[in-house]
C-alpha positions as CSV (number, residue, x, y, z in Angstrom):
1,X,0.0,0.0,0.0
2,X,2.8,2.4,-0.5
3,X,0.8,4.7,-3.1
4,X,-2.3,5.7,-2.4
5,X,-5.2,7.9,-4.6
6,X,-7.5,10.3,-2.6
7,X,-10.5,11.4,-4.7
8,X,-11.1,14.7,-3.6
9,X,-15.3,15.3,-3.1
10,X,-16.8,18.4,-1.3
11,X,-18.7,16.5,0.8
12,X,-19.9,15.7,4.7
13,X,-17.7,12.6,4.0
14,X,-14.1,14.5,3.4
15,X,-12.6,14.4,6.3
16,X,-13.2,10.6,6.9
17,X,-11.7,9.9,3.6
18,X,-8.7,12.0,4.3
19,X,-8.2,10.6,7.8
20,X,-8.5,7.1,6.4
21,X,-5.6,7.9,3.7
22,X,-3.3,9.7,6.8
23,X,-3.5,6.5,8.7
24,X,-2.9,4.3,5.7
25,X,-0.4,6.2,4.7
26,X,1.5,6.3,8.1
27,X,1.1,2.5,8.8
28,X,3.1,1.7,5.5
29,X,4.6,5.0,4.7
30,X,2.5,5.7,1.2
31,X,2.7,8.3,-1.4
32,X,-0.9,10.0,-1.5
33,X,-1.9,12.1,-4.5
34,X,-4.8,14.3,-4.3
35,X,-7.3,14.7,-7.3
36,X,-10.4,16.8,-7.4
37,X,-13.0,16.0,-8.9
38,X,-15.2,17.7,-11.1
39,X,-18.9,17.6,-11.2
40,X,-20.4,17.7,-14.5
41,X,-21.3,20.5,-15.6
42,X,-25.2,19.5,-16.5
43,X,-25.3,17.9,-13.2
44,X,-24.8,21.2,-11.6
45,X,-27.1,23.5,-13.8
46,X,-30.0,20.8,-13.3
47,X,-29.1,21.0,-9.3
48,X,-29.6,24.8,-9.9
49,X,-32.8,24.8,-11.2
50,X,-32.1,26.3,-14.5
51,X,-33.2,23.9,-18.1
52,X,-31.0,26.2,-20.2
53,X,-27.2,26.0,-19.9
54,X,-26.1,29.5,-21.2
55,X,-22.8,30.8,-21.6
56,X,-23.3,33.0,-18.4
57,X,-23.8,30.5,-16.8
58,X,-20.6,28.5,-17.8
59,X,-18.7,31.5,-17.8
60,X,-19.8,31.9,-13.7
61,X,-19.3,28.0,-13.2
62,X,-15.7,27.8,-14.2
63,X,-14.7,30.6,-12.0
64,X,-16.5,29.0,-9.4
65,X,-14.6,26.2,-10.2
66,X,-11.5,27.2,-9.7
67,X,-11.7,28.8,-6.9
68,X,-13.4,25.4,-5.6
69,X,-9.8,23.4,-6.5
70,X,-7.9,26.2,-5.4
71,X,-9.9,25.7,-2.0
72,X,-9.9,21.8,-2.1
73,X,-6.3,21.7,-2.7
74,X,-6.0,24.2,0.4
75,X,-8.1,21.8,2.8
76,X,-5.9,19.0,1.3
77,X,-2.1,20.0,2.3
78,X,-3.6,21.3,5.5
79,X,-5.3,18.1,6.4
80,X,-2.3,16.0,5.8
81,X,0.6,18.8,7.3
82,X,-1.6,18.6,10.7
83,X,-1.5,14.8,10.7
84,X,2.3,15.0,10.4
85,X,2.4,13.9,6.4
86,X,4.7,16.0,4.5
87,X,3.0,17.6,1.4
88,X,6.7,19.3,-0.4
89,X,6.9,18.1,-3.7
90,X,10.1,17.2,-3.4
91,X,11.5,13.4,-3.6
92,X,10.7,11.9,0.3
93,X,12.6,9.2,1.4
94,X,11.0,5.4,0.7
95,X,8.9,4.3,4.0
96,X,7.9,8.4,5.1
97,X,4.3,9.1,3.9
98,X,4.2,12.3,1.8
99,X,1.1,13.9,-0.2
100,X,1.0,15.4,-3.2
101,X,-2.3,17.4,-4.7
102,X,-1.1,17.1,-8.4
103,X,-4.0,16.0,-11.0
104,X,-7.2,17.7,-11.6
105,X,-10.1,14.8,-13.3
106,X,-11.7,16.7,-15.8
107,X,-15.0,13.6,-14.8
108,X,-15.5,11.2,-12.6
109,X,-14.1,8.6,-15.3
110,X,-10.9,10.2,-14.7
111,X,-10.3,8.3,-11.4
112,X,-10.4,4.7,-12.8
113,X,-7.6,5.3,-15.6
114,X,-5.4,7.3,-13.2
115,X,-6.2,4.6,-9.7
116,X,-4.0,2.0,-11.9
117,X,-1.0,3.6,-11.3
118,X,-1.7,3.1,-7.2
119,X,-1.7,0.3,-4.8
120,X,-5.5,1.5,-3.0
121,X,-8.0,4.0,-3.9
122,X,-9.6,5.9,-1.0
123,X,-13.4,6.9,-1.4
124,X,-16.1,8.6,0.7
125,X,-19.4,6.4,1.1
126,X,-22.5,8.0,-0.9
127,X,-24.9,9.2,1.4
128,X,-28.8,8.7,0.9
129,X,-29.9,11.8,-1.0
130,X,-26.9,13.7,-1.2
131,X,-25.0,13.8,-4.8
132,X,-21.7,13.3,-3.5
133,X,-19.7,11.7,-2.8
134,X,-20.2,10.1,-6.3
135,X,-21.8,6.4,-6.7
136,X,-20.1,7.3,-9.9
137,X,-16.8,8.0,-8.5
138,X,-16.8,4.7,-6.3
139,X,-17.7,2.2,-9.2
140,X,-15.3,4.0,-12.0
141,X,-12.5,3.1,-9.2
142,X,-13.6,0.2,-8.1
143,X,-14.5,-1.8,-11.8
144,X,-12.0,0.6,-14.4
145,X,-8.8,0.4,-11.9
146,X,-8.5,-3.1,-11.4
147,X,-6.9,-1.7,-7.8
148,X,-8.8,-2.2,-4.7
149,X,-11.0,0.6,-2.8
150,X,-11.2,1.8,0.4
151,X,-14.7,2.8,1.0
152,X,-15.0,5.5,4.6
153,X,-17.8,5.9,6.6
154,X,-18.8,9.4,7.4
155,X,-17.3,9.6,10.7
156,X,-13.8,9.6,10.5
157,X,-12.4,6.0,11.9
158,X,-10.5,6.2,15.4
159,X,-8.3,3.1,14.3
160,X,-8.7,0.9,11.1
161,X,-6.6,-2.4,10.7
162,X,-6.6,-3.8,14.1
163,X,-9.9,-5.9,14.3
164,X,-10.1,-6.9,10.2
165,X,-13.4,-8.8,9.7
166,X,-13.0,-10.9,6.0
167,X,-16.7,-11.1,4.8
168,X,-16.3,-14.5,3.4
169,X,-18.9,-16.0,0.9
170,X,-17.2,-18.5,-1.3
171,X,-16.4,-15.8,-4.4
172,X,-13.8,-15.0,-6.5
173,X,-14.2,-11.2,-5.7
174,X,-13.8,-11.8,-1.9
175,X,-10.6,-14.3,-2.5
176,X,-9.1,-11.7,-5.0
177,X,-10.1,-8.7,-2.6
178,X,-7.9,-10.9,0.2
179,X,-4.7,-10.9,-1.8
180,X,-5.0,-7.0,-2.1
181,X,-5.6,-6.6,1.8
182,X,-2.4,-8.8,2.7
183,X,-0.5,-5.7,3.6
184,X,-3.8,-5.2,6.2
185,X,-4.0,-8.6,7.2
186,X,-0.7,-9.2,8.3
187,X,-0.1,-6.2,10.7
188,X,-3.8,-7.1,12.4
189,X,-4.0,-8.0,15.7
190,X,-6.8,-10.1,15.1
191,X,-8.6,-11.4,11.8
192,X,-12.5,-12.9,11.9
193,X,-13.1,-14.9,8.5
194,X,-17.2,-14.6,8.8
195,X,-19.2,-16.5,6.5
196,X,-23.1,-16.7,6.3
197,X,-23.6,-20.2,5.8
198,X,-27.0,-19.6,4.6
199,X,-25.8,-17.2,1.6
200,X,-22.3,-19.3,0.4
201,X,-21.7,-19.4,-3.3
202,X,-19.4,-22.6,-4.4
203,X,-16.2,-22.6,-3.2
204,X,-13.8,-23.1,-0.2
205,X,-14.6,-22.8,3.4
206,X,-14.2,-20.3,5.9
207,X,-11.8,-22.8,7.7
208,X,-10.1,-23.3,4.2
209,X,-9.7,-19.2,4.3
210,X,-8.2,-19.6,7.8
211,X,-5.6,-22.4,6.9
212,X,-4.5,-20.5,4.0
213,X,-4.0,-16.9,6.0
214,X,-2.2,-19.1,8.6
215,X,0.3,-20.5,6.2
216,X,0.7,-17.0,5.0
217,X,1.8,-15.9,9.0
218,X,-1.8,-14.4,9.9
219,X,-3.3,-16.3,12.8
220,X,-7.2,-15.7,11.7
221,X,-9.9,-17.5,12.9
222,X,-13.3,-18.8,11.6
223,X,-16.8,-17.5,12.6
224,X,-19.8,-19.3,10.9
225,X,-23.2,-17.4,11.4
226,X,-26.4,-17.6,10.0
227,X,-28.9,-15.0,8.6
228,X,-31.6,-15.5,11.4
229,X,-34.3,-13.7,9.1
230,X,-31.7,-11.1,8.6
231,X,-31.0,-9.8,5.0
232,X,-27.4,-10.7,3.9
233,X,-25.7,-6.9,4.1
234,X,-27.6,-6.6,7.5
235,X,-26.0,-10.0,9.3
236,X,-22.3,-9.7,8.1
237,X,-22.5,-6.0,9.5
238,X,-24.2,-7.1,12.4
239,X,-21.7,-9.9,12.7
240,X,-18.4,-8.0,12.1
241,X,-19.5,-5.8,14.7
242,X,-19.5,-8.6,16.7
243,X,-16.4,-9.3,16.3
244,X,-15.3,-5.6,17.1
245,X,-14.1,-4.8,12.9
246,X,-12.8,-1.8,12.6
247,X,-11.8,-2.8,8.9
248,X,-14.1,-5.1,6.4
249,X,-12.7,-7.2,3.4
250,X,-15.4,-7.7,1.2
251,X,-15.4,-8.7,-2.6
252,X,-17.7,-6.6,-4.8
253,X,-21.1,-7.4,-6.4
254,X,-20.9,-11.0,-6.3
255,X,-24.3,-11.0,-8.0
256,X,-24.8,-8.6,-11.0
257,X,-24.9,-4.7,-10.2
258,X,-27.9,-5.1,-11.7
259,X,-29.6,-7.2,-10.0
260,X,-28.3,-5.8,-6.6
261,X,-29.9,-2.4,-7.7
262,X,-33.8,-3.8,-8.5
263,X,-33.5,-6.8,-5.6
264,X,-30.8,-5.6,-3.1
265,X,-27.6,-7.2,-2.0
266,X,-24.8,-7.6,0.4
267,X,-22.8,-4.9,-1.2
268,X,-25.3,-2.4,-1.9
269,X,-26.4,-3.0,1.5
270,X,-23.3,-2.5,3.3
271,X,-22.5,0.8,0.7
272,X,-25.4,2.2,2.5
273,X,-25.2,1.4,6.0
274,X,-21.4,0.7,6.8
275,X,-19.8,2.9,9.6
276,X,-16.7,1.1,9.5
277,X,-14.4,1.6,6.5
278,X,-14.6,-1.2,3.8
279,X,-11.6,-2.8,1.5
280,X,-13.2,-3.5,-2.0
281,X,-12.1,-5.4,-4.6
282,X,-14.0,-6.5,-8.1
């Protein structure tokens, strides 16, 4: 995890997101580069009431604009020189966390072709009727990176990485989403492999998942739990709270997004309710 890509939204979620890149970045001494993000432009003249985009109006919006990054990358280097990150641009040694506020995505789209150059995305949680931060942002890092995400709650997290529940359902999102949280997982103090056994797809057991963390040095244990009328989302929460998480691993949208969205689903569920921060992989 030693480079890390902070999405920068204007949102209630910010400071979660940039406290959940400090600590990452002080536990294995990451690079983090800032981005802002830019809301499209027809998004914010609908948000404003208007149905006519005129060049008025544009001509206002990009001033407001950039005094918006100009801001955003003000909040960003102040953020991180309080936390005791160094934000010079200058080379810092391997193994000291340093931040960098560098790109500016002209869309959302931006953040999946420029998260393949890092080792972990960080991402605010969308809130229930609020437009940021972005759904959009989330699932263009999460399915064009091919990196995994760190999704934050809206309260900034205390401690992350000491209590790491694995939500374990058989998939090959959840095993893949495992191999990126190694770095996590082997500087817990203690890992819960949870599986519902009423909601397993083929494949191994959460005891297999244990064997296989202990011949990689991580002394995890198995919980097996069951959904006692309890949607999916709702028991592995319930259960990794349990267990005292203060991390999830979780593979992405086993079942189709599609799906998820008209029926509901473990992720989607958890996407809405979380208030720990979530390791995501697709």
């Amino acid at each position: 995890m030693r480079t890390i890509l902070v999405p920068f939204e204007e949102s209630d979620v910010v400071d979660s997101v940039l406290e959940s890149a400090c600590q990452t970045a002080k536990r294995f001494g990451s690079y983090v580069e800032g981005v802002y993000v830019q809301p499209a432009l027809p998004a914010i003249a609908s948000a404003d009431g208007f149905g006519v985009v005129t060049p008025a109006f544009v001509e206002k919006y990009e001033l407001e604009d950039r005094q918006r990054i100009q801001d955003a990358e003000k909040y960003f280097n102040n953020f991180m020189k309080e936390r005791g990150v160094a934000t010079e641009e200058l080379e810092t040694p391997v193994g000291q966390p340093s931040a960098v506020w560098q790109n500016v995505g002209p869309s959302e789209d931006y953040v999946g072709h420029r998260g393949r150059l890092f080792d972990l995305i960080v991402v605010g949680r969308p809130l229930q009727g609020a437009p940021v931060p972005s759904m959009h942002t989330l699932e263009s890092a999460l399915f064009e990176s091919g990196r995994p995400i760190l999704i934050t709650p809206p309260t900034p997290p205390k401690s992350m990485g000491e209590s790491i529940v694995i939500s374990w359902n058989g998939s090959t999102e959840t095993a893949r989403t495992i191999s990126f949280a190694m770095p996590f997982l082997q500087q817990a103090a203690k890992v819960s492999v949870v599986s519902i056994v009423d909601d397993m797809v083929p494949g191994p057991s959460g005891q297999d998942i244990v064997r296989h963390l202990r011949r990689n040095g991580i002394p995890a244990t198995a919980v097996d739990a069951k959904l006692n009328k309890r949607d999916i989302g709702e028991a592995m929460l319930g259960e990794a709270m349990v267990q005292g998480a203060d991390l999830i691993v979780k593979g992405a949208y086993t079942h189709s997004r599609l799906r998820q969205m008209i029926f509901g689903g473990a992720t989607s569920y958890m996407l809405a309710n979380t208030e720990v921060p979530i390791i995501m992989a697709h």
